[in-house]
C-alpha positions as CSV (number, residue, x, y, z in Angstrom):
1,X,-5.0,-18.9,-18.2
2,X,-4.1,-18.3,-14.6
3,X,-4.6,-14.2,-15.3
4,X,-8.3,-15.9,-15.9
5,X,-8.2,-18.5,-13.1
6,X,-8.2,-15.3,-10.9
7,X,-11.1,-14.0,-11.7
8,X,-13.3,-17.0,-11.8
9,X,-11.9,-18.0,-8.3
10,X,-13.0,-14.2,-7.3
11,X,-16.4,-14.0,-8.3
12,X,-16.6,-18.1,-6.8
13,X,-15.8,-17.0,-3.6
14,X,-17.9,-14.1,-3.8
15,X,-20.8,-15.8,-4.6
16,X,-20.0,-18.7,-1.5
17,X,-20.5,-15.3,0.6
18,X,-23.4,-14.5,-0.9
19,X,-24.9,-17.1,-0.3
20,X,-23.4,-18.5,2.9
21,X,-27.0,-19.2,4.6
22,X,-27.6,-21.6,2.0
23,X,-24.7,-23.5,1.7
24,X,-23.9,-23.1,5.7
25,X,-20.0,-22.5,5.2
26,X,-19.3,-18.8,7.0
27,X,-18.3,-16.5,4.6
28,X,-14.8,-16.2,6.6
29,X,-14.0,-19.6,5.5
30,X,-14.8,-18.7,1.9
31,X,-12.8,-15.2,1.9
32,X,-9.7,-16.6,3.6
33,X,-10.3,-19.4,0.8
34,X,-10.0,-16.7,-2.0
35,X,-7.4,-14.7,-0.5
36,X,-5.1,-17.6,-0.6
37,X,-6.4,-18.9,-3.6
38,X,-6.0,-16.0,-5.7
39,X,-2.5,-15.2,-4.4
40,X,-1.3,-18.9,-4.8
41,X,-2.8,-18.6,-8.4
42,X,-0.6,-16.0,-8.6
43,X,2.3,-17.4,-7.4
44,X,2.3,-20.4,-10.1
45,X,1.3,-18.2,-12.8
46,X,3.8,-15.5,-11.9
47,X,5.8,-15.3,-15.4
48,X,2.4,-15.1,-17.5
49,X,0.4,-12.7,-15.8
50,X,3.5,-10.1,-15.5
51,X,4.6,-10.5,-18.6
52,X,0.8,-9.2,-19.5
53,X,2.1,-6.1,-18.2
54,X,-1.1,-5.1,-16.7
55,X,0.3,-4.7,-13.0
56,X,0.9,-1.3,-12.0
57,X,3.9,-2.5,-9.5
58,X,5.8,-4.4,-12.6
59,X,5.4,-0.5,-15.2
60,X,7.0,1.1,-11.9
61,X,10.1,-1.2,-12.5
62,X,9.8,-2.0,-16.6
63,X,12.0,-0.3,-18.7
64,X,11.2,-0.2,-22.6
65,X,13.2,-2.9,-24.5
66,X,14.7,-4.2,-21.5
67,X,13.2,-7.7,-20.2
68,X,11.1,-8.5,-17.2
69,X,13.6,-11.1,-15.3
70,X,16.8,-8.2,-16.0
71,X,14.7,-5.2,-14.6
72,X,13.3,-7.9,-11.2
73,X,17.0,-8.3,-10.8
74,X,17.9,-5.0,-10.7
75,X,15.1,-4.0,-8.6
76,X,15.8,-6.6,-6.0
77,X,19.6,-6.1,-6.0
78,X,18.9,-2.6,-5.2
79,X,16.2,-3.0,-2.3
80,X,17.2,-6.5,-1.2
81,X,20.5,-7.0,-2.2
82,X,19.4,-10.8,-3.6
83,X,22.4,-11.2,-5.4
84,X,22.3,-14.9,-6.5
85,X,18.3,-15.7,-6.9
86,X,17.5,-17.3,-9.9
87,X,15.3,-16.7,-12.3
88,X,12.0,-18.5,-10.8
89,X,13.1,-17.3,-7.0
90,X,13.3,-13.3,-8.4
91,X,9.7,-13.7,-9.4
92,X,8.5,-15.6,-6.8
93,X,10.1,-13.1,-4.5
94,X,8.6,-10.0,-6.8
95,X,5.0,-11.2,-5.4
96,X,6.1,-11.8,-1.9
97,X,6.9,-8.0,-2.0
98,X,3.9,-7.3,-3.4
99,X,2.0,-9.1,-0.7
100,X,4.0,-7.5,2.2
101,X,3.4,-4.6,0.4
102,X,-0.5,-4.9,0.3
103,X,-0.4,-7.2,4.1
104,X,0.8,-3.6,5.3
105,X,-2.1,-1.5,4.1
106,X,-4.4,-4.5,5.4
107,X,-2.6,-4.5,8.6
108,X,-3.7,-1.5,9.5
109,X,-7.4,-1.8,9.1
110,X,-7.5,-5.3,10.5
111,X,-5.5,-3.3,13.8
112,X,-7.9,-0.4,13.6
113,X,-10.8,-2.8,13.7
114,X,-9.5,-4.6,16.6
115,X,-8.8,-1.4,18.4
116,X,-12.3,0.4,18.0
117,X,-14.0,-3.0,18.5
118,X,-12.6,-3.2,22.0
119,X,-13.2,0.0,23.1
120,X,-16.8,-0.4,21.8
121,X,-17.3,-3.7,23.9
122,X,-15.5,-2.1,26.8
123,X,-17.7,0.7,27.1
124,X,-21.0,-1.2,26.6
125,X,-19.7,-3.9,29.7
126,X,-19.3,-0.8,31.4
127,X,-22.8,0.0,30.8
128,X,-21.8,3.4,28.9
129,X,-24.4,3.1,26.4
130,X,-27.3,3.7,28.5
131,X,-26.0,7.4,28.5
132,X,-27.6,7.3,25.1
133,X,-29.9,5.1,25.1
134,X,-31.7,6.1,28.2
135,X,-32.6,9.8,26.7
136,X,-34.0,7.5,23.6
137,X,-37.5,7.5,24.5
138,X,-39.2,7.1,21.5
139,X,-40.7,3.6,19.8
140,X,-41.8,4.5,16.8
141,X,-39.6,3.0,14.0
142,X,-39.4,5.8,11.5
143,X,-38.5,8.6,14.1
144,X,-36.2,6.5,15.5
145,X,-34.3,5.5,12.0
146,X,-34.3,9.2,11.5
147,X,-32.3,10.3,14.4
148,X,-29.8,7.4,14.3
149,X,-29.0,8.1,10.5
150,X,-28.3,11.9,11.4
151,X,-26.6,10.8,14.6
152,X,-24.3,7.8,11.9
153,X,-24.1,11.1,9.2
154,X,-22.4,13.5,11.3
155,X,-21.1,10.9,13.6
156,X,-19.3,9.3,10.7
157,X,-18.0,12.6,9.1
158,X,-16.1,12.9,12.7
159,X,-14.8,9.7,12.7
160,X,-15.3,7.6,10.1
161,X,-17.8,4.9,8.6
162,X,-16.1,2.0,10.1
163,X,-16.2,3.3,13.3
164,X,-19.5,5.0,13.1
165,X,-20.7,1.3,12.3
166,X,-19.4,-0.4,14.8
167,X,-20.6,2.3,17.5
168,X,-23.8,2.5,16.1
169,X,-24.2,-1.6,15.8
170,X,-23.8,-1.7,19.9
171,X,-26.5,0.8,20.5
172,X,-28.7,-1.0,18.2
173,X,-28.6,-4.0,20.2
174,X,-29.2,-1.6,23.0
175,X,-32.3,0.2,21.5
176,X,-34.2,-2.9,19.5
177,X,-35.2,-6.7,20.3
178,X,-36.4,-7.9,16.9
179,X,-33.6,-9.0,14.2
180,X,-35.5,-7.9,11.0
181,X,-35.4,-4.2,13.0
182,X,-32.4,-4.6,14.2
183,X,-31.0,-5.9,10.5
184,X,-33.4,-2.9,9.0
185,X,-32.0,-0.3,10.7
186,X,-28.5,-1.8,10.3
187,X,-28.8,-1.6,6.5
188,X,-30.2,2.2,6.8
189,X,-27.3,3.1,9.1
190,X,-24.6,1.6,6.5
191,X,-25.8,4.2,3.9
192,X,-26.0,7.1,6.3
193,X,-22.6,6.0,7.5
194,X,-20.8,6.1,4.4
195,X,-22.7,9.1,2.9
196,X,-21.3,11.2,6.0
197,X,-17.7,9.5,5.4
198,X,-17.8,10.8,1.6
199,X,-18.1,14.6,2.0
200,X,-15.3,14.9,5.3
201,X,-11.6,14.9,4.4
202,X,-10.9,12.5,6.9
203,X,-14.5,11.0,6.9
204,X,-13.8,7.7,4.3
205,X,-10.6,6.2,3.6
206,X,-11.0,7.0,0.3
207,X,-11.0,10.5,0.4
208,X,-8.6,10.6,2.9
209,X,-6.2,9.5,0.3
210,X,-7.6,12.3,-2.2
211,X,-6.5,14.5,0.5
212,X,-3.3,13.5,1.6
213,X,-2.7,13.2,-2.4
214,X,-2.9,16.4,-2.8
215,X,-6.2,16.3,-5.4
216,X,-8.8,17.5,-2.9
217,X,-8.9,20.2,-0.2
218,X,-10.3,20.1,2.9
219,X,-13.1,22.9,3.0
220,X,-13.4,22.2,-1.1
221,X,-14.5,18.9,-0.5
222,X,-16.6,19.9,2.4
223,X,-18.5,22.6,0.4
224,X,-18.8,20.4,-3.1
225,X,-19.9,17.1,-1.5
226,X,-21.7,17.9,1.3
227,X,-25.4,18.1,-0.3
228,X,-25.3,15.3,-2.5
229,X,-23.9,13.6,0.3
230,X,-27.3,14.7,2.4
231,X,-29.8,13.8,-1.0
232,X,-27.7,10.0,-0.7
233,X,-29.2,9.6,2.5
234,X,-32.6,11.6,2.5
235,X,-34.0,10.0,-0.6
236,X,-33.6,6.5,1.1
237,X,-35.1,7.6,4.3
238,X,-38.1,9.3,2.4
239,X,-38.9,6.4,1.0
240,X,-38.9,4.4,4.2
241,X,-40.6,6.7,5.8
242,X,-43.8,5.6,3.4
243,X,-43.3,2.2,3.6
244,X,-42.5,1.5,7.1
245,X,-45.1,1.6,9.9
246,X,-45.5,0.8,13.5
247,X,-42.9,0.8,17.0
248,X,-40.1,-1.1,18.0
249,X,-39.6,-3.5,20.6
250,X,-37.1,-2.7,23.5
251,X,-34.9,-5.2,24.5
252,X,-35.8,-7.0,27.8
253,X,-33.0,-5.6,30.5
254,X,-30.8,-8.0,31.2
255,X,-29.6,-5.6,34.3
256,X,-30.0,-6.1,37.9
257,X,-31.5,-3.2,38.9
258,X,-30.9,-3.8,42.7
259,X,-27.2,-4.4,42.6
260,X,-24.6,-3.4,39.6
261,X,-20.8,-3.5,40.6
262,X,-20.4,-0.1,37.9
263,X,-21.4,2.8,39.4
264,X,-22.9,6.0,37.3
265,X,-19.6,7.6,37.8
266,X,-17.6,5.0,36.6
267,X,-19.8,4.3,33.8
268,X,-19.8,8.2,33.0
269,X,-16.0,8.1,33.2
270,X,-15.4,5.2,30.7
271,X,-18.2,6.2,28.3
272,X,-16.2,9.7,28.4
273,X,-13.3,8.2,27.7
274,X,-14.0,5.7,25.4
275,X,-16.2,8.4,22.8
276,X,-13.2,10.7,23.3
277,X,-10.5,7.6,22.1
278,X,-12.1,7.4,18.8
279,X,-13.0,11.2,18.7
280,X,-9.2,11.8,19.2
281,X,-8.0,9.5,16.6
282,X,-8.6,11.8,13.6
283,X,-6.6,14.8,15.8
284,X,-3.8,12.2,16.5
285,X,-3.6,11.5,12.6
286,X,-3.7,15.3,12.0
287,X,-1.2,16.3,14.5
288,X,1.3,13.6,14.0
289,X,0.9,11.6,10.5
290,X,0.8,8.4,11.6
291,X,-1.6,5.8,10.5
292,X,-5.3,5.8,12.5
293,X,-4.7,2.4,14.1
294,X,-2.1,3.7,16.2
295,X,-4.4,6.4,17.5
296,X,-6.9,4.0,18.3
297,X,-4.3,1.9,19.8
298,X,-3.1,4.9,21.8
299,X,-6.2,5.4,23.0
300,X,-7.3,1.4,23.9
301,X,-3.9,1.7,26.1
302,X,-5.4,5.0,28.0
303,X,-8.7,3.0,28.9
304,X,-6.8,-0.5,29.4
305,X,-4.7,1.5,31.9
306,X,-7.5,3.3,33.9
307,X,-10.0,0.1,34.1
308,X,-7.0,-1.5,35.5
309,X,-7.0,0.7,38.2
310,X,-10.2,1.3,38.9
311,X,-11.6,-2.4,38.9
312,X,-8.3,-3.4,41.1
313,X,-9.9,-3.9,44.5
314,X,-12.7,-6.1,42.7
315,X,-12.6,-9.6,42.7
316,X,-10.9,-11.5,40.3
317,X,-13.8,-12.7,38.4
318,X,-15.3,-8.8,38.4
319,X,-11.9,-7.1,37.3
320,X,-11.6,-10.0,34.6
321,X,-15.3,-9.4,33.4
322,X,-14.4,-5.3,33.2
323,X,-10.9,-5.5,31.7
324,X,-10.0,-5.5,28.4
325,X,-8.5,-8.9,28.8
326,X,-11.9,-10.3,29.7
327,X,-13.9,-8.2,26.7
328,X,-11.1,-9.6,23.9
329,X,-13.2,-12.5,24.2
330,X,-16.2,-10.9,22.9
331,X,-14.6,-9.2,20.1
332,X,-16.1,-11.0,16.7
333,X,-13.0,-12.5,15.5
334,X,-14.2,-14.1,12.2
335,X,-15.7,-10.7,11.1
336,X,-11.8,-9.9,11.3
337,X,-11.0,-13.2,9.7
338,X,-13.8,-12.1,6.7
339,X,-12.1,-8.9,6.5
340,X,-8.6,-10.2,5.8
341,X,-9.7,-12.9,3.1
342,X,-11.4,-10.5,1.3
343,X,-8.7,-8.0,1.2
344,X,-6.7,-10.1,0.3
345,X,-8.1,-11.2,-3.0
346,X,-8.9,-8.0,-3.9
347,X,-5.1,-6.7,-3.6
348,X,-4.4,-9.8,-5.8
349,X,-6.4,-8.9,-8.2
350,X,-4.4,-5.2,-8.1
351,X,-1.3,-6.5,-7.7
352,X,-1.8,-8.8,-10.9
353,X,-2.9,-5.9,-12.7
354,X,-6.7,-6.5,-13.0
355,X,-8.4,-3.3,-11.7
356,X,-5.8,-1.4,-13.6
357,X,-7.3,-3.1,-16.8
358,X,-10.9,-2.2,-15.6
359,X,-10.1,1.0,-15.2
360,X,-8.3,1.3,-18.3
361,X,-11.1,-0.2,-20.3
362,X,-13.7,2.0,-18.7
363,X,-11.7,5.2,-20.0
364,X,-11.0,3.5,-23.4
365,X,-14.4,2.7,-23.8
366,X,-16.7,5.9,-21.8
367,X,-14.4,8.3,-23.6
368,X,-16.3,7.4,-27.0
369,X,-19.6,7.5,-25.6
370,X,-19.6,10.8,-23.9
371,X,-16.9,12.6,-24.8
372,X,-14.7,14.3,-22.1
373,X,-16.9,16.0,-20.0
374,X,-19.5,13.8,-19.7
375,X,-16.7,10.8,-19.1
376,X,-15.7,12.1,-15.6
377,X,-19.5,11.7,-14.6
378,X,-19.9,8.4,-16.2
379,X,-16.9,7.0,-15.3
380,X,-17.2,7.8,-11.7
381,X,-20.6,6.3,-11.4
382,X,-19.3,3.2,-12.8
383,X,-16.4,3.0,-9.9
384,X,-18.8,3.9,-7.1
385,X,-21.4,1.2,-8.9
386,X,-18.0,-1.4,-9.0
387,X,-17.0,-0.6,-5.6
388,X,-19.7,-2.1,-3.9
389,X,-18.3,-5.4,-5.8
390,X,-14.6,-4.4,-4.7
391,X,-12.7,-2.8,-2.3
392,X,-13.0,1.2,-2.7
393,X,-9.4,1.6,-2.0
394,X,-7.6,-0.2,-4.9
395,X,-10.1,1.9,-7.7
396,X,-9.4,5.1,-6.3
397,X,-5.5,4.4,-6.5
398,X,-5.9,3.4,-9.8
399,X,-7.7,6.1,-10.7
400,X,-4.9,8.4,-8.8
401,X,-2.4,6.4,-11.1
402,X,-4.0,6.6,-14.3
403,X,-4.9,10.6,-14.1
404,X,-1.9,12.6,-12.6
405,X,-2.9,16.0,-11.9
406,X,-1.7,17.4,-14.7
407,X,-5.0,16.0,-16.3
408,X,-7.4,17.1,-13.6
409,X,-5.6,19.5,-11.4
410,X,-7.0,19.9,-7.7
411,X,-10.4,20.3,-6.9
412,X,-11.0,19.7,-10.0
413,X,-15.0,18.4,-10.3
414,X,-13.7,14.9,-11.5
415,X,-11.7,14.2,-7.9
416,X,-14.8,15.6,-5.8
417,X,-17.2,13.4,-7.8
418,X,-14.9,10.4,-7.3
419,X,-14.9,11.2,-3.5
420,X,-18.6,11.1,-3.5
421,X,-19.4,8.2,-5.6
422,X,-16.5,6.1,-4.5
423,X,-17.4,6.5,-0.9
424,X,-21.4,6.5,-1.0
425,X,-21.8,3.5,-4.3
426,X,-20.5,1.0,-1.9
427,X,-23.8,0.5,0.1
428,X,-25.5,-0.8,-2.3
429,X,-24.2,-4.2,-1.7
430,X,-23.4,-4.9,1.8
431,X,-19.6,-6.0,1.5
432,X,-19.1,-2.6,-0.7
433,X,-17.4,-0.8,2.2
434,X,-15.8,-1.2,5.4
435,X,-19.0,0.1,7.6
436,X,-21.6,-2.7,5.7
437,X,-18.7,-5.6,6.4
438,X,-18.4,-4.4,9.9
439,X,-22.0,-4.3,10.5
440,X,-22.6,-7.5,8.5
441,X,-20.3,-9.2,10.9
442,X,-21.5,-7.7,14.2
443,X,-25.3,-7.8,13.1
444,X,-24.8,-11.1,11.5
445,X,-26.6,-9.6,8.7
446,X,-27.5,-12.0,6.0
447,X,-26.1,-10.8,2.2
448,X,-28.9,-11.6,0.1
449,X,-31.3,-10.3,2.6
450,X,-29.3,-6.7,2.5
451,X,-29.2,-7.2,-1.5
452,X,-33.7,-7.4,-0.7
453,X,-34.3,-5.0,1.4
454,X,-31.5,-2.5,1.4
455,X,-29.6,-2.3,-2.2
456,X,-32.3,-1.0,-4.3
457,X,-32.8,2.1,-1.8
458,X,-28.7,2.5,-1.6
459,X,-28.6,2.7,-5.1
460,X,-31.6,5.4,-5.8
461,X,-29.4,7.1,-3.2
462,X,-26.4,7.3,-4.6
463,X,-27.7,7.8,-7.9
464,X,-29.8,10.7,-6.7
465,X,-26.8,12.2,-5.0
466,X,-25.2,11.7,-8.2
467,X,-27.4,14.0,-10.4
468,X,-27.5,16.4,-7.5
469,X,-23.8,17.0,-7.8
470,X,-23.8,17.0,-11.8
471,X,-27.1,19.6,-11.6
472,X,-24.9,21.8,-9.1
473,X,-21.7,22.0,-10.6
């Protein structure tokens, strides 16, 4: 029953954020609802659900023949030395460990978000964006949506899609005035985004953990993924291209074009620095193995520092407005607050074993169908299709888990096919992937309006990417 529960508080939740504009509760409220839901649920139904033996965490410590409660003592004797729990208390402090476990990986995202997020909103008080935006000359809507999704594809490949999303969010709100344009070319830039992420080693997080497994290499991956990766975002902009007419409107100046305490050099300087903070943190990540937030952390310190000094003979209010003290107040904190809640009840459901299951049953059941070459296509499509539902993440890894390389050795075709469809099949619904939350949060883009106007092109996308890469190879 409470294995259940889980799932019918998930897809609740999930369908509160869907449709927050019509029952006016913010979908931060209703994702912190189901992270703690579904881990509470958890809690009281502890001794059920891992006794299902579905959870990946409970076969690490299982032993045949030998029961649950002796091999949770064992396991916490040996990492936590808890000695005299009793039975109820081993379990309850078997999911605690599991949540640490999961608030770690979440931890890290929530910190890189924060980090890039600053920096963004630094350099646009600074003014930096008009380096860009002021060689933009051009109205017209579809030319416009071209360059910005090659600038996101490339951009993101760099980078990545989260923080191609939230750069590319700020110059949007630089460039247009309308918020159907705005939301338009929001949606368009989510799919470029995460199609440039999906063929880059260190483009999606997704395939970063393909690389740093060990199942993909870097110029493999490259070579294999990077023209489907292309055909995900051309088809979509073809099509827009002969159904969308007419100009933009520019955004009225809210500048004071007599008097602005930013000079072009100073503007230059942190525009400079800020592009090169989130340039660098793929090279920190390289050089020294530590997670990306730090980098990004690194570099919000570098900036933090020379603002400081630069805005010091200002006046208070000025070197407030120009700090990063003063911009922390900008930064879009429920967007964070979505982000965790909805983390969180997607590592519930992979800590209680649920996406194990899936994935299980989709192997079970596709192996049948279309025997074992055709199952690594089909399969794959499925788990791009499923990640736009979930969190990317947790499928790969149980994908990782459930085929060891002895199955599919590197490069194989069924780790580059999961690369692409894992990190393109999450635009087609805009909380699939880390760039469509963040620009759903900073846009304020409206679900069921992205599930209109955007899902259907995401999807012929990613399909036609798809075949591309199953014609090729």
């Amino acid at each position: 029953m409470f294995y259940s529960l889980m799932v019918v508080v998930f897809v609740l939740g999930y369908v509160a954020i869907a449709l927050e504009h019509n029952f006016k509760v913010d979908k931060a409220a209703s994702a912190l609802l189901i992270g703690a839901l579904t881990w509470t649920i958890y809690v009281f139904g502890a001794e059920s659900i891992l006794n299902l033996d579905f959870s990946l965490s409970v076969n690490e410590i299982l032993k045949n023949g030998v029961p649950i409660l002796d091999n949770l003592k064992a396991f916490f004797q040996e990492n936590r030395s808890y000695e005299t729990l009793g039975e109820t208390s081993i379990v309850n402090h078997f999911i605690v460990h599991e949540l640490e476990h999961h608030l770690i990986e979440i931890s890290e995202i929530l910190f890189f978000l924060l980090g890039a997020m600053t920096i963004v909103e630094l350099i646009d008080a600074h003014e930096g964006f008009a380096v860009i935006t002021n060689k933009i000359k051009t109205t017209k809507k579809v030319t416009l949506l071209w360059l910005l999704c090659v600038i996101a594809f490339f951009f993101s490949a760099v980078l990545d899609n989260l923080t191609t999303a939230i750069v590319m969010s700020a110059l949007l709100k630089k460039l247009i005035k309308d918020k159907e344009d705005i939301w338009l070319f929001g949606g368009m830039i989510v799919i470029a985004a995460n199609a440039g992420g999906a063929w880059s080693p260190i483009g999606d997080v997704t395939t970063i953990m393909l690389w740093i497994g060990g199942q993909v290499t870097a110029g493999n991956i490259i070579l294999k993924v990077i023209v489907p990766s292309l055909i995900c975002m051309l088809v979509p902009l073809l099509i827009f291209s002969f159904t969308q007419k007419g100009h933009i409107t520019s955004p009225d100046s809210d500048l004071d074009e007599d008097y602005s305490p930013i000079s072009d050099r100073q503007r230059n300087i942190i525009f400079g620095l800020g592009v090169g903070a989130l340039l660098f943190v793929p090279v920190f990540k390289t050089v020294t193995h530590l997670p990306p937030f730090m980098g990004i952390l690194f570099g919000l310190a570098v900036l933090w520092i020379v603002t400081e000094i630069m805005h010091r003979n200002k006046s208070s209010r000025e070197r407030k407005e120009y700090s990063v003290i003063g911009v922390l107040t900008k930064i879009d904190v429920p967007s964070v607050l979505f982000f965790l809640g909805i983390l969180a009840a997607v590592a519930s459901l992979q800590s209680a074993g649920h996406l194990g299951q899936l994935a299980g049953f989709l192997d079970d059941s596709l192996s049948a169908g279309f025997g074992d070459d055709g199952k690594i296509y089909a399969i794959n499509i499925i788990i791009g299709f499923l990640s736009s539902i979930v969190d990317n993440v947790p499928l790969v890894a149980a994908a990782m888990g459930m085929y060891p390389m002895t199955v599919y050795v590197q490069d194989h075709a069924f780790w580059e096919f999961l690369a692409y469809c894992a990190g393109t099949g999450g635009s087609c619904l805009i909380i699939g992937s880390a760039a469509g939350v963040a620009m759903m949060g900073i846009l304020k883009i409206d679900f069921v309006w992205y599930l209109k106007k955007i899902s259907w092109l995401a999807a012929i996308g990613y399909l036609a990417g798809a075949f591309t890469y199953i014609l090729i190879y």
